[in-house]
Short mmCIF file of the C-alpha atoms (twelve columns), coordinates in Angstrom:
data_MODEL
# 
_entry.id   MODEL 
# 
loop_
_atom_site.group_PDB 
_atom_site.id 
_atom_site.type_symbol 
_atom_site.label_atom_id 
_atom_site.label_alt_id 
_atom_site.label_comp_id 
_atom_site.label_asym_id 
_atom_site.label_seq_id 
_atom_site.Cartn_x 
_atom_site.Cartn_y 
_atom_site.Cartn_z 
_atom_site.pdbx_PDB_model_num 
ATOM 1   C CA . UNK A 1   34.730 16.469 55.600 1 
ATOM 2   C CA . UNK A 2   35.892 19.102 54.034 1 
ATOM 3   C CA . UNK A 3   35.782 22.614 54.735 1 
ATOM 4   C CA . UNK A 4   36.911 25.949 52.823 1 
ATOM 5   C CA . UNK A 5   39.091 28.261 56.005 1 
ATOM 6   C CA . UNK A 6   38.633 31.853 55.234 1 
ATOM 7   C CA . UNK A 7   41.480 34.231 57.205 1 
ATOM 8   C CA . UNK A 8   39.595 36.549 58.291 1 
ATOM 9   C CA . UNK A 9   37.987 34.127 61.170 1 
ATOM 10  C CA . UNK A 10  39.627 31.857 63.905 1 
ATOM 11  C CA . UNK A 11  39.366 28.542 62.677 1 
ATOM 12  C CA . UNK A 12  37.567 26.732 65.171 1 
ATOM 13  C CA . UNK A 13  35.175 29.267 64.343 1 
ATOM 14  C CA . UNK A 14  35.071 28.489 61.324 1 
ATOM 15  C CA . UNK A 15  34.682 25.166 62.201 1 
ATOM 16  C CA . UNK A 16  31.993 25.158 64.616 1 
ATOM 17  C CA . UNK A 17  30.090 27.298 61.115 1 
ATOM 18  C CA . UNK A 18  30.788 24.093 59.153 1 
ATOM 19  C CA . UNK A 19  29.176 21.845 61.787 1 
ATOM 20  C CA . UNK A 20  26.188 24.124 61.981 1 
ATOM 21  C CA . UNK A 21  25.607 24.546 58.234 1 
ATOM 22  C CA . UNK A 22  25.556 20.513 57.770 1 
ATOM 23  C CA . UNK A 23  23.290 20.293 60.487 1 
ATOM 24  C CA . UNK A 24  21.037 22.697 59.359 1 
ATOM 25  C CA . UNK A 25  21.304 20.971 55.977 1 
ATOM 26  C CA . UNK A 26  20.821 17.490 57.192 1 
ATOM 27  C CA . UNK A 27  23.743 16.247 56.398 1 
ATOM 28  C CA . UNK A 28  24.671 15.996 60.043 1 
ATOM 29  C CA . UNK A 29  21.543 13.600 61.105 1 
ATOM 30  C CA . UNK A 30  20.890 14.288 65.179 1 
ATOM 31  C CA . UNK A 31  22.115 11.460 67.136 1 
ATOM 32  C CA . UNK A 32  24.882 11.321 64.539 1 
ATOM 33  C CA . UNK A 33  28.013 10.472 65.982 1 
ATOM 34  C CA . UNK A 34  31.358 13.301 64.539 1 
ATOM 35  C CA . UNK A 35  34.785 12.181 64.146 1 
ATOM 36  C CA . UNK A 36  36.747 12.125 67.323 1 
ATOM 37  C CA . UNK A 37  38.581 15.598 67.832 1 
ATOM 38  C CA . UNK A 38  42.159 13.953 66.523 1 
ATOM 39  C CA . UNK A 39  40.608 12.695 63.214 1 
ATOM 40  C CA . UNK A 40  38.740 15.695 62.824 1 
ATOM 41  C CA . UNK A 41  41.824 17.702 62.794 1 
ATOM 42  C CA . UNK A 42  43.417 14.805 60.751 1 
ATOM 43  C CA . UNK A 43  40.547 15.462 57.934 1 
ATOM 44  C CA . UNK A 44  40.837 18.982 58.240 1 
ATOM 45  C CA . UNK A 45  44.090 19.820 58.727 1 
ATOM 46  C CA . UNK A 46  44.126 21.938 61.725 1 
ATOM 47  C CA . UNK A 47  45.990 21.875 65.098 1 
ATOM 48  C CA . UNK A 48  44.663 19.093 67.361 1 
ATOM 49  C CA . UNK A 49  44.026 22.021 69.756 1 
ATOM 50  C CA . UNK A 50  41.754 23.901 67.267 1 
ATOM 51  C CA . UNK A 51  39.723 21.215 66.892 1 
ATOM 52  C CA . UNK A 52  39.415 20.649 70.567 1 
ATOM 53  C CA . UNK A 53  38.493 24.056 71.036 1 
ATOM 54  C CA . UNK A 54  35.826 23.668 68.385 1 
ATOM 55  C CA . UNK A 55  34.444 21.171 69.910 1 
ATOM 56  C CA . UNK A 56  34.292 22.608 73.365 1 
ATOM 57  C CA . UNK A 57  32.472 25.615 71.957 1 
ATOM 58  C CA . UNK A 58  29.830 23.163 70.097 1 
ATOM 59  C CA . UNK A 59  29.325 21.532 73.757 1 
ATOM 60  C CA . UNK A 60  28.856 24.782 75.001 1 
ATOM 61  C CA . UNK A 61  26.158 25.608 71.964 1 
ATOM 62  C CA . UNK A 62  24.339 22.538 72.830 1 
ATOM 63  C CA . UNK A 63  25.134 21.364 69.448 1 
ATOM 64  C CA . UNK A 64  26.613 18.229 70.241 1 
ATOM 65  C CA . UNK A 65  27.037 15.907 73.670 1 
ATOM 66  C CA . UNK A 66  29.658 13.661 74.999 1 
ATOM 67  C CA . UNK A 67  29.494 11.093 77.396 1 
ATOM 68  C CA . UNK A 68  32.130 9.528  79.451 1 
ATOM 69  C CA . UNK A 69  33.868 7.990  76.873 1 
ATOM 70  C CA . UNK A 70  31.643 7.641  73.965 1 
ATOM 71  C CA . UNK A 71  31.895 9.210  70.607 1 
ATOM 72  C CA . UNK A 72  30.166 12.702 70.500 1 
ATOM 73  C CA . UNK A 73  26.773 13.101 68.824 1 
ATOM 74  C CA . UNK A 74  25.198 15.527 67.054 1 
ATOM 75  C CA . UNK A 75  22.132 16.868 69.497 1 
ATOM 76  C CA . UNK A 76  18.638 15.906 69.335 1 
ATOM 77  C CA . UNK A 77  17.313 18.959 71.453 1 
ATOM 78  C CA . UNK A 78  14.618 20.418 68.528 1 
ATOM 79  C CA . UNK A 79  15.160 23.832 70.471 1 
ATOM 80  C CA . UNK A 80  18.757 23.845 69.191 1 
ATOM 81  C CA . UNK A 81  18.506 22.391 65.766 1 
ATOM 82  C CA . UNK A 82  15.541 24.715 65.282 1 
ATOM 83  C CA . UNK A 83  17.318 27.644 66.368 1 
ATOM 84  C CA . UNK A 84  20.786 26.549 64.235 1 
ATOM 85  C CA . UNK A 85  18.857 27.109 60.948 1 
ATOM 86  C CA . UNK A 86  17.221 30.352 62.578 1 
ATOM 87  C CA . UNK A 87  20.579 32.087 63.400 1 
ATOM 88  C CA . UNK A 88  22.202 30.977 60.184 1 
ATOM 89  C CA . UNK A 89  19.124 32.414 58.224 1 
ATOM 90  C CA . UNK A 90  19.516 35.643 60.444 1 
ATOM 91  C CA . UNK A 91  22.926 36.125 59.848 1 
ATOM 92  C CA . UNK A 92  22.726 36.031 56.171 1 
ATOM 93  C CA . UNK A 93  19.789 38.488 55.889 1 
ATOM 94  C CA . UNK A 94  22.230 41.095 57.521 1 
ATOM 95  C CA . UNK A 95  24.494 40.756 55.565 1 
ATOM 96  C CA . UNK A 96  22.410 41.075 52.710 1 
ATOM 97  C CA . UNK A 97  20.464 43.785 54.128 1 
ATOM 98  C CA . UNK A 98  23.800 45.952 54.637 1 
ATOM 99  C CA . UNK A 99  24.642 45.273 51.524 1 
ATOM 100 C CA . UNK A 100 22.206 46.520 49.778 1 
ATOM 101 C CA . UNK A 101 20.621 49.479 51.871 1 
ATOM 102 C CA . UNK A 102 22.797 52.004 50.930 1 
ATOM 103 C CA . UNK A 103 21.577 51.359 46.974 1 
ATOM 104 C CA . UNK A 104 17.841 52.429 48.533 1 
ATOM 105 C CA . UNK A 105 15.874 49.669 47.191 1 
ATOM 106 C CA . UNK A 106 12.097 50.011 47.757 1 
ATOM 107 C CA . UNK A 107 11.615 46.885 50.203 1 
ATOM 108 C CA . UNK A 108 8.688  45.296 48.090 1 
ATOM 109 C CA . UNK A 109 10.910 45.507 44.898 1 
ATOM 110 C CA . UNK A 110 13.705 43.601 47.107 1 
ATOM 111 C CA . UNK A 111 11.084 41.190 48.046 1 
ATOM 112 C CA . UNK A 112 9.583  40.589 44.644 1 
ATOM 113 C CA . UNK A 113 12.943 39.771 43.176 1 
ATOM 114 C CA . UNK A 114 14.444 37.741 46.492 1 
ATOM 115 C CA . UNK A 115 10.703 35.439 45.514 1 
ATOM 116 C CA . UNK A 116 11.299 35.311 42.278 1 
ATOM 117 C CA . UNK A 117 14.889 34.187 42.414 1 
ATOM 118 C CA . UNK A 118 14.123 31.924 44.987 1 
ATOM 119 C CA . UNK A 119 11.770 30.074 42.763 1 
ATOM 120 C CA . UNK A 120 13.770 29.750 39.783 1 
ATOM 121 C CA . UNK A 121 16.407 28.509 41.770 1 
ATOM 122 C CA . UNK A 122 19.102 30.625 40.004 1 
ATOM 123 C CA . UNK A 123 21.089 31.527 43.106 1 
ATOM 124 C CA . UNK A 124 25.101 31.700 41.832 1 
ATOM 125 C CA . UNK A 125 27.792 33.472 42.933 1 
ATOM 126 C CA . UNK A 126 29.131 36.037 41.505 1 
ATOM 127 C CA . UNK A 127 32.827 35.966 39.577 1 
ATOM 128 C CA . UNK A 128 32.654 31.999 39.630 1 
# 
């Protein structure tokens, strides 16, 4: 597992991100069991602690379940791995959309070209 840690965000924020963007990716399967919170912050890197509270937030979320003392799982509520790739989708179209409002871009032109990229697949980002 590898993630890239930004310093703007806690990291078992940025964590818990991670976890939702393989999910939503299906690279995290449902039912899948995760690394126990001490190899997690073994593969990662991070404070035993972080990862703990990563995981206790991802309980919270619904995004993953532990029982007694069995490995944790990824969830196989469709309600919450529906609404995983909803809020990551959401997030990202504010963050475009404040980014490029203040350029006033007719909204069908901004359509037209989000299709158009979309379909050739040429999505990069820019200064790499």
């Amino acid at each position: 597992m590898n993630v890239n840690f930004n310093k703007r965000d806690p990291l078992y924020e940025q964590v818990v991100r991670h976890f939702k963007e393989e999910i939503a990716a299906g690279t995290l399967a449902p039912g899948q069991e995760v690394p126990s919170r001490r190899e997690l912050a073994n593969q990662l890197k991070i404070n035993p602690n972080t990862a703990q509270r990563a995981y206790k937030k991802m309980e919270e979320q619904g995004l993953i379940s532990t029982k007694s003392n069995s490995p944790s799982k990824i969830t196989e509520d469709q309600t919450v791995l529906g609404a995983i790739q909803t809020e990551l989708l959401e997030e990202a179209i504010f963050s475009f959309i404040s980014a490029i409002r203040p350029i006033r871009v007719p909204l069908d032109k901004v359509i037209g070209l989000i299709k158009k990229t979309y379909a050739s697949g040429e999505v990069s980002e820019k200064g790499e």
